[in-house]
C-alpha positions in Angstrom: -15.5 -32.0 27.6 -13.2 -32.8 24.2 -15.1 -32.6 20.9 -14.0 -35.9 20.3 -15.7 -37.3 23.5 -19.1 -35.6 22.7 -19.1 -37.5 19.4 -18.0 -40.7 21.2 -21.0 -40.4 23.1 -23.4 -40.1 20.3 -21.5 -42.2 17.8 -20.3 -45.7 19.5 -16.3 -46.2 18.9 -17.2 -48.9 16.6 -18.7 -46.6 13.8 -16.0 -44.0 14.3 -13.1 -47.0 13.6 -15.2 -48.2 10.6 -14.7 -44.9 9.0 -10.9 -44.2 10.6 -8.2 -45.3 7.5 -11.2 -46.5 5.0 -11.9 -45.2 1.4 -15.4 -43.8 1.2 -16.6 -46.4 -1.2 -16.0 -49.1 1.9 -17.5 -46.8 4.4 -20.6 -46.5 2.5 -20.8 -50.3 1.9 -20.0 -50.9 6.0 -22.4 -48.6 7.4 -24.4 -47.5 4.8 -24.9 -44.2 2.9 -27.3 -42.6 5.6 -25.4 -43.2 8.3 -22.4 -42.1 7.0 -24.1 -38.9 6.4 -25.4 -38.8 9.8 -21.7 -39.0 11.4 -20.6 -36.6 8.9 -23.5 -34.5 9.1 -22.9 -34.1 13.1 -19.7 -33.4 13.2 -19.1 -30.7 10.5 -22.7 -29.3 10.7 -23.8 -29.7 14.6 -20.9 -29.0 16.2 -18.8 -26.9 13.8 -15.4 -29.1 13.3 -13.7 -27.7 10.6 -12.3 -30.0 7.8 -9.0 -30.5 9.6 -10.0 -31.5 12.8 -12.3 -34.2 11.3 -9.5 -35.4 9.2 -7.1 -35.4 11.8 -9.8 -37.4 13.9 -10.6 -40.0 10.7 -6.9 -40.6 9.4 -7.4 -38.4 6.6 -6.7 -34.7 4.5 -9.0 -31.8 5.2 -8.9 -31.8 0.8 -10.4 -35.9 1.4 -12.8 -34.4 3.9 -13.8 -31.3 1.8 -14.6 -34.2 -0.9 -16.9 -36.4 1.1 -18.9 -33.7 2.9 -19.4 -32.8 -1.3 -20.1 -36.4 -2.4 -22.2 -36.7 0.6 -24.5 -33.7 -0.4 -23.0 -31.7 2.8 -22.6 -28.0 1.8 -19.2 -26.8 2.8 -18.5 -23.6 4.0 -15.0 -21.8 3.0 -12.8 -21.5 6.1 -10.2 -19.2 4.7 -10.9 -15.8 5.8 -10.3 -13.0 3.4 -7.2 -10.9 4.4 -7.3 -7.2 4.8 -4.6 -4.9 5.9 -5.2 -1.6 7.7 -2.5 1.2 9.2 -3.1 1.6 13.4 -1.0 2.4 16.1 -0.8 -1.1 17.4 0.4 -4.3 15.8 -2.8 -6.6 15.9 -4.9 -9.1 13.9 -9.1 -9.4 14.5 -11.5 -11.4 12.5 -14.3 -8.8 11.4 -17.2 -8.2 9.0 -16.2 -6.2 5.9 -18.6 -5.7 2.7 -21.1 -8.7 4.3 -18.0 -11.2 4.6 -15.7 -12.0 7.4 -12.2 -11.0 6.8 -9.1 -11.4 9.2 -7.6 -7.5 9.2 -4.2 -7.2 10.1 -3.5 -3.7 11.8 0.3 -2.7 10.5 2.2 0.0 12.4 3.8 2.1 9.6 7.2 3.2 9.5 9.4 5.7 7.1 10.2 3.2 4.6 6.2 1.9 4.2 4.9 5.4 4.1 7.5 6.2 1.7 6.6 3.1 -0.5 2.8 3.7 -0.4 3.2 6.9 -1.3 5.7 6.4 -4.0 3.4 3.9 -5.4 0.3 6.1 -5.8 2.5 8.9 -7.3 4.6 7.0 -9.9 3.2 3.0 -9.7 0.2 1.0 -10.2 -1.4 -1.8 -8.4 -3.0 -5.3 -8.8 -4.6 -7.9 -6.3 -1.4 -9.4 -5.3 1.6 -7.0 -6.6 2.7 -3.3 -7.1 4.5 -1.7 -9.8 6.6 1.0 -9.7 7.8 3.0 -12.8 10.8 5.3 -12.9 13.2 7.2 -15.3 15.7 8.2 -12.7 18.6 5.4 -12.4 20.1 6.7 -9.3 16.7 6.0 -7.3 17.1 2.1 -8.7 18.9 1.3 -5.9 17.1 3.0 -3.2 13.6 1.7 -4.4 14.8 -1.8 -5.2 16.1 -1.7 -1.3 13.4 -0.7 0.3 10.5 -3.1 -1.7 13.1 -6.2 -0.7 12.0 -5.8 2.7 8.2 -6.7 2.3 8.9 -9.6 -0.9 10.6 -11.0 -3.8 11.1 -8.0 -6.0 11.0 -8.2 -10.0 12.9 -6.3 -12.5 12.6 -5.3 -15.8 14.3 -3.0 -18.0 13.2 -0.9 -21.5 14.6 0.9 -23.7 13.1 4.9 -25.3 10.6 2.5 -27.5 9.4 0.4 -24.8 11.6 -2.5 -25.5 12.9 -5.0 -23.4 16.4 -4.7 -22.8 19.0 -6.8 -20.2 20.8 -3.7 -18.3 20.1 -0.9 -16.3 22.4 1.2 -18.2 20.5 0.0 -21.5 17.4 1.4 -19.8 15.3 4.4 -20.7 12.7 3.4 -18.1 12.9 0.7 -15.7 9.7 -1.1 -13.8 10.1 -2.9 -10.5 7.4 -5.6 -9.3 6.7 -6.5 -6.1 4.6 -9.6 -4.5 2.9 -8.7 -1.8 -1.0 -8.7 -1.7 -1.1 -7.2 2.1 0.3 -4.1 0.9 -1.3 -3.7 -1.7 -4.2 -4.0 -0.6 -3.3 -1.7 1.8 -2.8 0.9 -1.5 -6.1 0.0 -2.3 -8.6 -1.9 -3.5 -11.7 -3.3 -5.4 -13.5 0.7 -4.3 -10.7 2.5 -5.8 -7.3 4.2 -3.3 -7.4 3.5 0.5 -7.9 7.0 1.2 -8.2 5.5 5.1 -4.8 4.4 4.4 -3.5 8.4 3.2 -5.5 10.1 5.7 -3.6 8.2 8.7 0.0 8.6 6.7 -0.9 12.5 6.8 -2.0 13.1 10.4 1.0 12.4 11.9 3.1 15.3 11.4 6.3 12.9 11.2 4.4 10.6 9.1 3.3 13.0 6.3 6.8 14.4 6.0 8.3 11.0 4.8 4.5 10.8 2.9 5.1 14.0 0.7 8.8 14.0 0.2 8.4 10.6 -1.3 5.2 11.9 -3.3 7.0 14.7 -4.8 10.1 12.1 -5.6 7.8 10.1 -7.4 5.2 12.9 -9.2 5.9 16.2 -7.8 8.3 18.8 -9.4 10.3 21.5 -8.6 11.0 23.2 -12.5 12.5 26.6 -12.2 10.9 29.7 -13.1 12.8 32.6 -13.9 9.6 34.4 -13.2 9.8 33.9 -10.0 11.4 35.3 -7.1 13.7 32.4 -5.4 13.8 31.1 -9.4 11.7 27.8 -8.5 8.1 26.7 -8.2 6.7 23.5 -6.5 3.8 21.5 -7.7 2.5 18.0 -8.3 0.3 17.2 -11.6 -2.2 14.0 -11.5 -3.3 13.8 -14.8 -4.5 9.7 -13.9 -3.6 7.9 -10.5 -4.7 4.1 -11.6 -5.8 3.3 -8.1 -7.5 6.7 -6.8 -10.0 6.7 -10.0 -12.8 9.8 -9.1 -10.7 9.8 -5.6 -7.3 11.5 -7.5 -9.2 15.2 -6.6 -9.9 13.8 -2.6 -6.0 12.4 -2.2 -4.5 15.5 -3.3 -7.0 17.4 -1.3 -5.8 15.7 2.0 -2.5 16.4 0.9 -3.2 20.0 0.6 -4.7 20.2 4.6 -1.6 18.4 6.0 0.4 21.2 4.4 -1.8 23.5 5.8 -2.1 21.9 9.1 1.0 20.9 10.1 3.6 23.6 8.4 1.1 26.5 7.6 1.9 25.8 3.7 -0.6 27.5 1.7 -1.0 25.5 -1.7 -3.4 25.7 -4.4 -5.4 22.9 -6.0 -6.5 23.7 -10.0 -8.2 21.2 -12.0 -7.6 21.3 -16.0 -9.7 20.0 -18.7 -7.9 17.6 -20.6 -4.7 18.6 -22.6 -3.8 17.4 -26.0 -0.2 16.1 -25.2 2.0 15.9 -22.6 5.6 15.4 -22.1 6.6 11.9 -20.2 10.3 10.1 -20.6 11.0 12.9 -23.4 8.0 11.7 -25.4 5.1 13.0 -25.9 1.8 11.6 -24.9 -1.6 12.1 -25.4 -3.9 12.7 -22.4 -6.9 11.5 -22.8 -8.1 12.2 -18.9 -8.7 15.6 -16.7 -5.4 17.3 -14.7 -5.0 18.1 -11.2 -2.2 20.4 -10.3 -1.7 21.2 -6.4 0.9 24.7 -6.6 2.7 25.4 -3.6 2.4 29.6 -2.8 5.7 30.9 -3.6 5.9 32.7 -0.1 5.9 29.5 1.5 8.7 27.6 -0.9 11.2 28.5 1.3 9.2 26.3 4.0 8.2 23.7 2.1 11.7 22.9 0.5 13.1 23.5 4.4 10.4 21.2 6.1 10.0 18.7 3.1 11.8 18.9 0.5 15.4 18.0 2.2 14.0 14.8 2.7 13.4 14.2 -0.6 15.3 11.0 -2.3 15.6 11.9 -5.8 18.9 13.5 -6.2 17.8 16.9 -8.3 14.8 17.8 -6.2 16.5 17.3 -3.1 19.4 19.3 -4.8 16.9 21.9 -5.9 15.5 21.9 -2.5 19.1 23.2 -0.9 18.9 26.0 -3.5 15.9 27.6 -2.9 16.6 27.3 0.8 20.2 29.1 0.0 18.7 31.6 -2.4 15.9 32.4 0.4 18.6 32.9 3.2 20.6 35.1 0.9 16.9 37.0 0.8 16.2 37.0 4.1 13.2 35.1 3.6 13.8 31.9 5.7 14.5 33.9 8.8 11.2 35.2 8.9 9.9 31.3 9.6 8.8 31.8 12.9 10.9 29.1 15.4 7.1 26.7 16.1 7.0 26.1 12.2 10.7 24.8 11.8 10.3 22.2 14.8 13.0 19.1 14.1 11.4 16.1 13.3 13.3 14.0 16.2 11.8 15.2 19.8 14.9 16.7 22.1 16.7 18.5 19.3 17.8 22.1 19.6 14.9 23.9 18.1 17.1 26.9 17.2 19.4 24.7 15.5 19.0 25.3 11.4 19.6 21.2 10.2 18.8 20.0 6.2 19.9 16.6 7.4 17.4 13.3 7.5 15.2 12.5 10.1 
């Protein structure tokens, strides 16, 4: 039976038509204020109707509603559901209980260019309810970033200058910020508890996954300085002196960074943690730190892996180029031939694994 033909059968047709097209003022002057409540009370309290159906049923808004039930001392309930985001292996949406509230949760199968994002976002952007920023230096990843946010919003630019001015032009720009709207993802980044470290851990068990994860890390925050010190001339490491969104978490993210390395490409790294320094270098100025440093070092006898597995699909042009060298100065050392075949597996399924490739996945 219809939910309109229950209340017909409680409510005779005439009272329903009474309140159908009338202002509330004439209702309760009709019928009276008790009654009124009783049909109101019924249909939003007893049998659940939202404030749409009722309106749709009485010739009016579900805002006109919302006001009556009010005016009529009827408590109403919010019927917009939080929305949360979460990574999964299946597109789906569920309505389920999150902190003692019901929230709609959106399961989002994640491709290369949302793993890169998220990850380029924790390393080298911050994050608010509804937006993400990302912060760079490096004007030949403008229009690789700028293309790959498009895809999930309306994307805001601005430009500034070595002082932190505002200026109109990329080329005018010591540092450039770009802005996306788009609260899914980033609450998908994290939230009001600090990073989604849910959201990290499934980027990084997928070996495919975590490749695209790291490379874009290290774009945004890693580095690859050379070292004359050193053998192949190079070193690799990432520094988190502050992640805005990972808070007390910045020592757990880097840590599940350090497993995948370890899991899936047998790269030993090392995770140091330094009180904090006095300056620090950022855009060619010099900063005070005013917060603890976490430096992940990759071992120098697995570079040659690491720039071979994961750094040839970096973006940023000098790391990726840096990348090439060490893998050329560790052939001409006859270091990357002693990568056993199972560790150098192509990221695309039916390749030749003996085949030696530095191109994209």
């Amino acid at each position: 039976m219809l939910v309109q033909e229950v209340i017909l059968e409680n409510f005779i047709c005439h009272e329903l038509e009474v309140i159908k097209g009338k202002k509330f003022h004439e209702i309760v002057t009709e019928i009276g204020w008790n009654k009124f409540h009783e049909i109101m009370h019924y249909m939003y309290s007893c049998l659940g109707m939202g404030t749409v159906p009722i309106g749709k049923l009485i010739g009016k808004s579900d805002v006109t509603v919302a006001d009556w039930l009010r005016r009529l001392g009827i408590q109403v309930k919010s019927h917009k559901y939080k929305v949360y985001a979460r990574l999964g292996e299946k597109q789906a949406s569920k309505v389920e209980v999150k902190n003692s509230e019901q929230v709609i949760t959106h399961m989002i199968v994640p491709d290369e260019d949302l793993v890169r994002l998220i990850f380029f976002t924790i390393g080298d952007g911050s994050v608010q309810s509804y937006m993400i920023h990302i912060h760079q230096a490096e004007k030949r990843m403008f229009p690789i970033l700028r293309n790959r946010m498009m895809h999930y919003g309306t994307v805001f630019i601005d430009y500034y200058d070595f002082y932190g001015r505002r200026v109109d032009t990329l080329e005018e720009a010591c540092v450039y910020r770009l802005t996306l709207n788009n609260a899914m993802l980033a609450r998908l980044i994290a939230d009001r508890q600090g990073l989604r470290l849910d959201t990290v851990q499934f980027c990084l068990k997928d070996r495919r996954l975590a490749t695209y994860a790291i490379a874009s890390l290290w774009d945004a925050d890693g580095s690859l300085p050379q070292d004359k010190t050193k053998l192949l001339g190079f070193r690799a490491e990432i520094t988190q002196s502050h992640i805005p969104e990972a808070g007390k978490d910045a020592i757990k993210f880097l840590t599940q960074v350090r497993e995948a390395l370890k899991n899936h490409w047998k790269i030993n790294s090392r995770l140091r943690f330094f009180d904090v320094a006095p300056t620090t270098q950022i855009y060619k100025k010099l900063i005070k730190v005013s917060r603890p440093r976490y430096i992940l070092h990759i071992s120098q006898k697995d570079l040659p892996k690491f720039a071979n597995e994961l750094g040839i699909h970096c973006e940023h042009p000098n790391k990726k180029e840096r990348s090439l060298k060490i893998i050329e100065t560790a052939e001409i050392l006859g270091l990357l031939n002693k990568l056993s075949l199972k560790e150098t597996q192509p990221l695309i399924s039916g390749g030749n694994p003996n085949a030696h490739s530095r191109s994209h996945p």
